[in-house]
N, C-alpha and C positions, 0 to 999 in steps of 0.2 A: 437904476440898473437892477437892484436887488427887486424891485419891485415887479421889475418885466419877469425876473426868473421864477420869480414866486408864483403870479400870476398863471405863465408858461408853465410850470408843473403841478398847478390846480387843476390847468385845464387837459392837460396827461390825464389824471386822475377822475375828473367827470367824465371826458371821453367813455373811460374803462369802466365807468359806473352805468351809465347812461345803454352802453351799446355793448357790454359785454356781462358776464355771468359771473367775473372776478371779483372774491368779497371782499367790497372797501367798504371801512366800516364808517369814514372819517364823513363829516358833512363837511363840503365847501361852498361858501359863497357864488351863488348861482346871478353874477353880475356881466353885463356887457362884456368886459377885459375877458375874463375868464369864459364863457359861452364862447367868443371871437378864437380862445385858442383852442377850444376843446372841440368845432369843425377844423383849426387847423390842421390837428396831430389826428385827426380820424384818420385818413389813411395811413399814415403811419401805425395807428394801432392796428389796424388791415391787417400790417406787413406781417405786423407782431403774430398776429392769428395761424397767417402763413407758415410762420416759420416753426410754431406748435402743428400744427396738420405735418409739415415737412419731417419734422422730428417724429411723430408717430409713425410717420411711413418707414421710415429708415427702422425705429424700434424694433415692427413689426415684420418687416422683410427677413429680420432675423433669426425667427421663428419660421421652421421650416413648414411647420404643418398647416401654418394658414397662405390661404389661396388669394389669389387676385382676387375672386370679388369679395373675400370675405374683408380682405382691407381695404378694396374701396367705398363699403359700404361704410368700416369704423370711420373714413377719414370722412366720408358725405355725413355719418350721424355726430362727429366733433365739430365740424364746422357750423354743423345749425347749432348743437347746444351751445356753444361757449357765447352765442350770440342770444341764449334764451329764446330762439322761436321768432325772436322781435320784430327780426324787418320777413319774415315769413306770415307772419299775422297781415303786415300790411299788404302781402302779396296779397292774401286770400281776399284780403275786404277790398283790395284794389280789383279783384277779379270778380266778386260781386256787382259791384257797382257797375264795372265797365260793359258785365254780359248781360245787365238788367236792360240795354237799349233806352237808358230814361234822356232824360235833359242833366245838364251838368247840374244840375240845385239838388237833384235828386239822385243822382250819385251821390254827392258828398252826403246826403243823409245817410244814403245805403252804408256807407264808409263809416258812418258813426253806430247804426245799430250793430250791437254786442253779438248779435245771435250771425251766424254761421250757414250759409247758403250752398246750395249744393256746386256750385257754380265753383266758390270757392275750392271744396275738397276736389274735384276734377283739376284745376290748374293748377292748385299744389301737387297732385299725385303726377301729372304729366310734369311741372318742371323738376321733380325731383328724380321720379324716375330717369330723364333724359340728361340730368346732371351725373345721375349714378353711372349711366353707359357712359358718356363722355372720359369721367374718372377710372372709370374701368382699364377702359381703350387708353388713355395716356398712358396710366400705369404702365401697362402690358409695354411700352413702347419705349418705356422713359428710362433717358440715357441722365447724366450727371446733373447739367447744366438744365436738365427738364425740373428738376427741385428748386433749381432757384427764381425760372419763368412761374411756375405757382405759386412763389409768396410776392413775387410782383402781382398774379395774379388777384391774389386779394388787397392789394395796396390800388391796383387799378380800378376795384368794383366799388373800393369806397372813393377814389377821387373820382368818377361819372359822378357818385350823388351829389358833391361836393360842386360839380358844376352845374346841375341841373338845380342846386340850393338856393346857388349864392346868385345866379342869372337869370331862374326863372323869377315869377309872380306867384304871390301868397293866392290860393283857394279863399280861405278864409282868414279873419284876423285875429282869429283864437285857436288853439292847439299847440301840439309841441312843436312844429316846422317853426311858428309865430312866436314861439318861443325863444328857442335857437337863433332866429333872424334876426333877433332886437339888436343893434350896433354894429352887425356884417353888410361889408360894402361888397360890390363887385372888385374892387381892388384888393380885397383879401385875397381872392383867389393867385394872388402873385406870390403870396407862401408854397402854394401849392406846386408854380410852374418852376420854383426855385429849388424845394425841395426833391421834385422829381430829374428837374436837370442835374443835380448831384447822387443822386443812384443810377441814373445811367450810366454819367460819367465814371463809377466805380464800376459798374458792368463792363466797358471796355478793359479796364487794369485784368478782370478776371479772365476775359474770354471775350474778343470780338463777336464770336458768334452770340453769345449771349446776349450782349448789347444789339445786335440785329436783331433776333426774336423779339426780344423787350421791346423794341422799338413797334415791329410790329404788331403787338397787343398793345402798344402806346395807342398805334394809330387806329385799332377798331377801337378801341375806347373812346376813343375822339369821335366819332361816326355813331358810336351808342350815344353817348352823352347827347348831341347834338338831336339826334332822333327821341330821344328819352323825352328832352324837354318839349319838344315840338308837339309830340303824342298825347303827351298830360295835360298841358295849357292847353289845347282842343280839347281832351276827353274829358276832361275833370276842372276847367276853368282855372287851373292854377294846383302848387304843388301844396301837399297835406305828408303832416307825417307818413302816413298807409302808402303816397305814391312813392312818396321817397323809401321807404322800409322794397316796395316794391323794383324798386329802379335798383337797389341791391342785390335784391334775390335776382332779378333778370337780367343782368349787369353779372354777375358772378359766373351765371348757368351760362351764357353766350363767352365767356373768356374761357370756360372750361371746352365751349367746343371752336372755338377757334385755334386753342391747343390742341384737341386732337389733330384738327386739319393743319394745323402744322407740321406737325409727328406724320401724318398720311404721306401728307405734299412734300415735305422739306426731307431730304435722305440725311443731310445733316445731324439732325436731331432721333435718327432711326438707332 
């Protein structure tokens, strides 16, 4: 038992080293166990993310003299830094490769050279930008229980990767995805369906409405994931860190506007 616990808060702690900008200084044993928890508690570190973005909005509402986009652009430029840029890199080199028209071998080359194609900077500048309107428009729109649908929000952009990880096939059998894989089964994924059954179910004690929204960002999540993997394994022969960094960043930008279109559609949440 002590050893599962141990284990379980190594891999807390490479999560936060791995995918976030938080200075741990500690090395941990980079073993099967420990890799196995540290995709576990990935979405969980998400939530973690969320709830620092949530906290800044609130901070900053307080402050009369800053404006709507001036704090939705702070909470778009925290949410990329705290993640280092990381799975934004792999957008871009996933956006290289995909607008190159090659053969999937040579994608995954494009995916490997360093340098930076124009292709790249255009699909970043359009998904950020259209992330920032999204954020905008929530804002402008957002009633109580819309704070706590955004840090599900980011708990749901890392559990897609986490299904398109642990279900798709490797690209290749080297890199960090190859990495991360070594000892994860498809049945790990059952931490996942276990820990999200139990924030729902805490979402009803708060607010049934809330547990409905949640649910339905559950369910385009399900429909991303599902398309995520289907796109990559044809585009790119299987998943590579970059697709997965990618399936992040477009996974995150798609839950930002299906929030809006909630906020539009749903008078609930007006």
């Amino acid at each position: 038992m002590a050893r599962f616990v141990k284990e379980s808060i190594d891999g807390i702690f490479i999560a936060l080293q791995f995918f976030t900008v938080i200075p741990l200084r500690k090395e941990y044993s980079l073993d099967k166990p420990r890799l196995k928890k540290a995709i576990q508690w990935y979405p969980l570190i998400g939530m973690l993310l969320g709830l620092i973005v949530v906290s800044i909005v609130f901070g900053l509402r307080t402050v009369p003299q800053l404006s709507d986009p001036v704090i939705s652009l702070l909470v778009l430029t925290v949410s990329v830094g705290m993640t280092g840029g990381l799975h934004l890199d792999g957008w871009m080199d996933a956006s290289d490769a995909f607008f190159s028209y090659r053969d999937k071998q040579k994608r995954l080359e494009i995916m490997d050279d360093p340098r930076t194609g124009s292709f790249a900077v255009l699909s970043v500048l359009f998904l950020l930008g259209w992330r920032y309107i999204f954020i905008l428009e929530t804002l402008k729109m957002a009633a109580f229980f819309t704070f706590i649908l955004i840090v599900f929000l980011f708990y749901f952009s890392r559990l897609a990767m986490c299904y398109v990880f642990l279900f798709g096939k490797l690209a290749k059998p080297e890199g960090i995805a190859a990495f991360f894989k070594k000892g994860l089964e498809r049945k790990d994924f059952r931490f996942h369906l276990v820990s999200l059954a139990l924030l729902l179910l805490i979402t009803i004690f708060i607010d049934a409405t809330v547990f409905y929204y949640a649910s339905v960002l559950f369910i385009a999540t399900i429909l991303f994931s599902v398309w995520s993997k289907v796109f990559i394994e044809k585009q790119f022969g299987g998943i590579s860190g970059d697709t997965l960094g990618a399936a992040i960043e477009g996974g995150e930008t798609y839950l930002w506007f299906v929030l809006w279109l909630l906020h539009l559609f749903a008078t609930g949440l007006q």
